[in-house]
N, C-alpha and C positions, 0 to 999 in steps of 0.2 A: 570201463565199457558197460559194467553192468549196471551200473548209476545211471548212466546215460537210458540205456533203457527203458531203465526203472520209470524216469524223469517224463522220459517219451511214451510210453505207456499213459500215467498217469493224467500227462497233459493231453492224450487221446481221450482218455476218457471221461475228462473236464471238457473237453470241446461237445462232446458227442450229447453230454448231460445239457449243456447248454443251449446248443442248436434244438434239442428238445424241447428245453422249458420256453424256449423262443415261439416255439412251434408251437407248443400249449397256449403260450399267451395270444400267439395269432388268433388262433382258432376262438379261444374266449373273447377276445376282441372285436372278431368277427360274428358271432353270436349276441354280442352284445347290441352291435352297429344295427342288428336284423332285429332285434326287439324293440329298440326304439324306433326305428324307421315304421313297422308296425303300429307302434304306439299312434305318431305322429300323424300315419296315415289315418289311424280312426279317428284320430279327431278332428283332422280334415274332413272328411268325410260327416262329421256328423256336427260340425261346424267350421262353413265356410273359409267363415275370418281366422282359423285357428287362433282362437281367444279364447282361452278355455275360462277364466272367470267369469265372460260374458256368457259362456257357454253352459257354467254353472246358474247362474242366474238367470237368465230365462229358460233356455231349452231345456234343463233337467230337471229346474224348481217349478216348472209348467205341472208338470207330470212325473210328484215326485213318487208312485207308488207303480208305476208301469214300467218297472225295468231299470230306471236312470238310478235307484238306490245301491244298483251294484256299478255304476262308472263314479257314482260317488264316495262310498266303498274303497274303488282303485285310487278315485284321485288324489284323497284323502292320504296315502299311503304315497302319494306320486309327487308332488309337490305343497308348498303352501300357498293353498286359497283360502280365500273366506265363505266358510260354507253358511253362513246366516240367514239367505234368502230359500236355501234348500230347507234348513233346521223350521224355519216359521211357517215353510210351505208344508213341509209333511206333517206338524203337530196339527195345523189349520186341516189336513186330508183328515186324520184322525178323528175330530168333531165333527166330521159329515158324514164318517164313513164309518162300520165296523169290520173289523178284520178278525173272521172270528178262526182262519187257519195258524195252529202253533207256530209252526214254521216261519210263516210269513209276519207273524208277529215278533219273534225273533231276532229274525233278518233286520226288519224296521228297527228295531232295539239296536241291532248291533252298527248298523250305520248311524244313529246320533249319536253313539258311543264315538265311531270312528270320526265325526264332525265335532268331535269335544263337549257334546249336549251333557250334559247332567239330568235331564229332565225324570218328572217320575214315572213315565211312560218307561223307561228301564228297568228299574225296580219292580215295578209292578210288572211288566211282562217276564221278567226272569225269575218271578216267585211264581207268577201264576202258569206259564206254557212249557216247561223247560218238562219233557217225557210226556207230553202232552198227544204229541200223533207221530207215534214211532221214533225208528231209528235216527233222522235228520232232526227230530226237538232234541233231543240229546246233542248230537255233536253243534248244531245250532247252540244248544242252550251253554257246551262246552266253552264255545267261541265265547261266548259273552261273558262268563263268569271269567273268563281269561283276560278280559280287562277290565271287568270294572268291581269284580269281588278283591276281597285282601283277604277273606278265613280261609280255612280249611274243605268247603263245603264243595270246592271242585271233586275234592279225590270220591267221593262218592259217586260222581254223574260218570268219571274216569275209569269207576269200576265195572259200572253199567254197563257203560259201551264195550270194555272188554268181556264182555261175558256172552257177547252179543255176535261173537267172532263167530263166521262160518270152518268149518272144517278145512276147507280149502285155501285159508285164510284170510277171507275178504268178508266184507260185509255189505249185505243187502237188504232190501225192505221184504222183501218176501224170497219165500222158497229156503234151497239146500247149500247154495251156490254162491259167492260171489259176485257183484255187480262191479266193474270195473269203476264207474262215478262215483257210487256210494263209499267204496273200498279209497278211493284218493281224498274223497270228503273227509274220511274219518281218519285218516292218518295227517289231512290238514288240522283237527282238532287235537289230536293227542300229539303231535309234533313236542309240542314245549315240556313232554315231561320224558321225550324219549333217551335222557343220558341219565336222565334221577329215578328212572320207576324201570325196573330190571323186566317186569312184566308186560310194559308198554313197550320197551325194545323189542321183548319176543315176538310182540305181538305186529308192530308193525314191521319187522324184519322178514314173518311169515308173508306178512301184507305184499310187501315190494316183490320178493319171489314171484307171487301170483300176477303182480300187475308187470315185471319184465316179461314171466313165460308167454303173458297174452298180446305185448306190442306184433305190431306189425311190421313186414316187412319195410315198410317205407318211413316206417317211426312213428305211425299213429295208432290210433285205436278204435275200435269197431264199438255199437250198443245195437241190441236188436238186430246184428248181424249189418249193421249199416256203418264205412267207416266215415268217420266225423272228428273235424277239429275240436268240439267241446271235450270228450272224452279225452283227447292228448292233452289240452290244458287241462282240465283236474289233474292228473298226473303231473302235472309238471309244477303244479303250483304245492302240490305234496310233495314232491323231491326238494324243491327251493326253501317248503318249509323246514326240512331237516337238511337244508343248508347241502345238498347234495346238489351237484350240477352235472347239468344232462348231457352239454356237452363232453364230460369228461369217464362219466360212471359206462362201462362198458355193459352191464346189468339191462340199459335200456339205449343201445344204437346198437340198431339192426341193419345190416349190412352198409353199415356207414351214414346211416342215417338216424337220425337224434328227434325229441321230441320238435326241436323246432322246425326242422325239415319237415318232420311229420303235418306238422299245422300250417306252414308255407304255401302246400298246394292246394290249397282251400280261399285263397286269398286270392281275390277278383283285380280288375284294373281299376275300381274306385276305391282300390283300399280298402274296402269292406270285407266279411267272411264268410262261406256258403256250409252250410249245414253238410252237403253232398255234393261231390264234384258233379259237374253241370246242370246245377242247380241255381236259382239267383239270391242274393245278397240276405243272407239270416240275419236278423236283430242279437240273436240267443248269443248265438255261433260267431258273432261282432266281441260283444260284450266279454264274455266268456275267456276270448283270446287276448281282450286288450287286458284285464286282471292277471290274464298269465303271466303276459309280457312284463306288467310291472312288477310282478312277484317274483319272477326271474332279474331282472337288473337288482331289487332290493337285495335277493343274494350275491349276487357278483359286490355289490357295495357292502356286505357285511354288515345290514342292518338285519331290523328282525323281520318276521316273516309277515306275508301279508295280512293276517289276523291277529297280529298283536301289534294295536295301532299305536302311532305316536300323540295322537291326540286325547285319546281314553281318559279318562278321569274317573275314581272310585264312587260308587254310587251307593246309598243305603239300601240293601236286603236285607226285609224281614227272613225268618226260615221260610228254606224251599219245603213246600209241600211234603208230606210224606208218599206221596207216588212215586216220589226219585230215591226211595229207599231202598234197601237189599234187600228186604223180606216182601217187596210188593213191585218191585219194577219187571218179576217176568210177566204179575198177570195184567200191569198198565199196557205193557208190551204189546202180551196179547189180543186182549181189548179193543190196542187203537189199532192191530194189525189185520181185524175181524173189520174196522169202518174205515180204513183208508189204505192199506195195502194191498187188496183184492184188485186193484186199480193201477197199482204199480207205481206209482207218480210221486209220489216227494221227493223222489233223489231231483227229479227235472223241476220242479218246484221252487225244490231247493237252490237251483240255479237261477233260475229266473223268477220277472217278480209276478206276483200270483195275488190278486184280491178278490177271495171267493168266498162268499159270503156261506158255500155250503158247508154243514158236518160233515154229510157223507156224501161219495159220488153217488149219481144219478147211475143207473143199470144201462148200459149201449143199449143205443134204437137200434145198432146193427143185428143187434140179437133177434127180435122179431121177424126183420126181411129172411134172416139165413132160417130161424125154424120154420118160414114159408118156403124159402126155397126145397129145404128139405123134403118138406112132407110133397112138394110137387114135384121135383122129383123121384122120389117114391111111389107117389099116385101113378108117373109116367113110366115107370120101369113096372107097376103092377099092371098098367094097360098094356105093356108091352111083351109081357106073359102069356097075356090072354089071347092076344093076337098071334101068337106063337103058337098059342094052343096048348102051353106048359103050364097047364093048370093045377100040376102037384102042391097039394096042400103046402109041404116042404117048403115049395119054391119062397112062397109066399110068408109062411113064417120067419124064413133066413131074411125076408126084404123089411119085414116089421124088425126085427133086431136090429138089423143094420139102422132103420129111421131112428129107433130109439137112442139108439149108441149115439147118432148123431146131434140129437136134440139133447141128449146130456150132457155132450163137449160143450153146444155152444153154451147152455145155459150156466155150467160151471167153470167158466172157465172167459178171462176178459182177452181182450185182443186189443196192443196199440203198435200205432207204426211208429217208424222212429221220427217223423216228420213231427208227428203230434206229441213224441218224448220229447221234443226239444220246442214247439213250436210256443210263442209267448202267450198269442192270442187264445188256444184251443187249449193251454193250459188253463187260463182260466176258466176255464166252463169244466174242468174235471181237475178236483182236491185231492192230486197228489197220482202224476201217471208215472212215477220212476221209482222215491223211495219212499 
């Protein structure tokens, strides 16, 4: 009888594990289905014929420096095309153009990487840009040395970027605090050394704490206090890189909802994606989510992650400069944090594509109108004294402090909406509004 039991128990408990792992794999299944159905929709959407070679070939290789180097990016990672009409069309951008943001040179580097290019337009940008304008040349420059170097010359940029950690354990282009983009950027970068470097573990394990406690209830995530599909895809596309799935990590589903939930509701009836619910069809916020998507399936298939391409091929680096050095990368840091962090903008940069010909941002024309407003203002609540007949000196001193106080917020101090953190076009006119 007690055999019996035993037997009966046991095969309870075999059923129960099973029904589970069933139920695991529905769900994964089902998560799967929704990623490409996404996928598919965007490329519907942004070519008719869903033909994506053809779609490589004209419509991305048209315009290969406006954004299409990150669906090239994904594709590259997504199936096998022939990326040759894209490769000749951006070297050709190159001779006409100068791209004198690190970042954005970078980026460019690291899509012919991902298109199998060899060219020396790599080499030469990954010796010359890499700790060039903050935080995102580094893990930009990390990405690159991650396929197409063979020395040692990573563990240096590796060390950089840890030392770069906020308290709180994220990293952003400026300030005390973590930036939820920046912080999934850079655990997309240090990913491949997070089982061999005991330090990178802690470090990005501090990371994911901060980016679970800040998901949202619905399973997305907020920037500038605005919630936004871009934001859940970085996270997600950092989770996939350390091979973690959303669906399953309880860390980041908030009340039963997963990052892809979170990105779902952002998603229009043409299959495209809005930046802000009741907003219309974002290009950024398109993009953004189709790379997620593929970087999600690539984990569910046990491939590698979406920055470490299959196409890649090693390239010749001279030595990196001595600015990615340890005895000089906090005052490079600094430096480039003094002409392009004040602005906030390479994390969004870094996501989208950006050819700005400027070093440093240009100072907001909003700044002028608001110290007009001020001081009229002021002028109106000084007539407004007199009219009173509260003509105590006092009065009028406390209104001069107050203008001043106010003209020194705005002049010290930048202001972006999140329309313009993520926007493609307004990015371009300002070199770096995130990191």
């Amino acid at each position: 009888m007690k055999n019996k039991l035993l037997v009966g128990l046991l095969s309870f408990i075999i059923l129960i594990s099973a029904l589970g792992s069933i139920s695991v794999t529905a769900e994964n299944n089902m998560a799967v289905d929704k990623a490409q159905n996404f996928i598919d929709g965007i490329v519907a959407f942004n070519q008719s014929d869903c033909n994506v070679q053809n779609w490589i070939n004209v419509g991305l290789s048209q315009n290969p420096a406006n954004g299409s180097e990150l669906y090239i990016l994904a594709l590259s990672q997504y199936g096998n095309y022939d990326f040759t009409a894209y490769k000749n069309s951006l070297l050709s951008y190159f001779e006409n153009n100068e791209v004198s943001s690190a970042s954005s040179r970078l980026k460019f580097a690291l899509v012919l990487s991902a298109a199998g290019s060899t060219d020396s337009y790599i080499g030469k940008t990954t010796r010359e840009a890499i700790g060039k304008q903050g935080i995102m040349s580094y893990v930009f420059g990390l990405h690159l040395l991650n396929n197409v170097s063979t020395d040692n010359t990573k563990n240096e940029i590796v060390n950089t970027i840890l030392s770069l950690q906020k308290s709180d354990g994220g990293w952003a282009i400026m300030g005390d605090y973590g930036d939820n983009d920046v912080t999934a950027m850079t655990i997309q970068a240090l990913a491949p050394y997070y089982k061999s470097d005991s330090n990178v573990k802690t470090a990005i394990d501090k990371a994911l704490t901060l980016l679970s406690d800040r998901q949202k209830s619905d399973g997305d995530y907020a920037s500038y206090g605005i919630d936004n599909p871009e934001s859940t895809a970085q996270v997600l596309v950092a989770l996939s890189s350390l091979g973690i799935d959303c669906e399953n990590d309880s860390r980041f589903i908030k009340n039963g909802k997963t990052l892809i939930d979170g990105i779902e509701k952002y998603r229009l009836k043409n299959s495209s994606f809005c930046h802000q619910i009741g907003k219309d069809s974002n290009a950024n916020a398109t993009i953004q989510v189709f790379y997620a998507m593929v970087s999600y399936i690539r984990m569910t298939q046990g491939k590698t992650s979406l920055y470490i391409f299959d196409n890649a091929k090693p390239v010749k680096i001279e030595k990196l400069p001595e600015s990615t050095s340890e005895s000089t990368k906090h005052e490079s840091t600094k430096t480039e944090n003094a002409k392009t962090e004040s602005t906030k903008t390479e994390s969004t940069e870094s996501i989208v594509s950006v050819d700005d010909n400027k070093n440093e941002p240009e100072t907001p024309s909003y700044k002028f109108w608001a110290i007009l407003i001020i001081i009229g203002l002021g002028t109106t609540a000084g007539l407004v004294l007199l009219i009173l007949k509260k003509k105590n000196y006092k009065n009028f001193i406390a209104l001069l402090i107050v203008v001043a106080i106010g003209i020194t917020i705005v002049c010290v101090t930048n202001f972006s909406s999140a329309d313009n953190y993520y926007n493609v076009e307004l990015a371009a006119d300002a070199l770096y509004k995130l990191i």
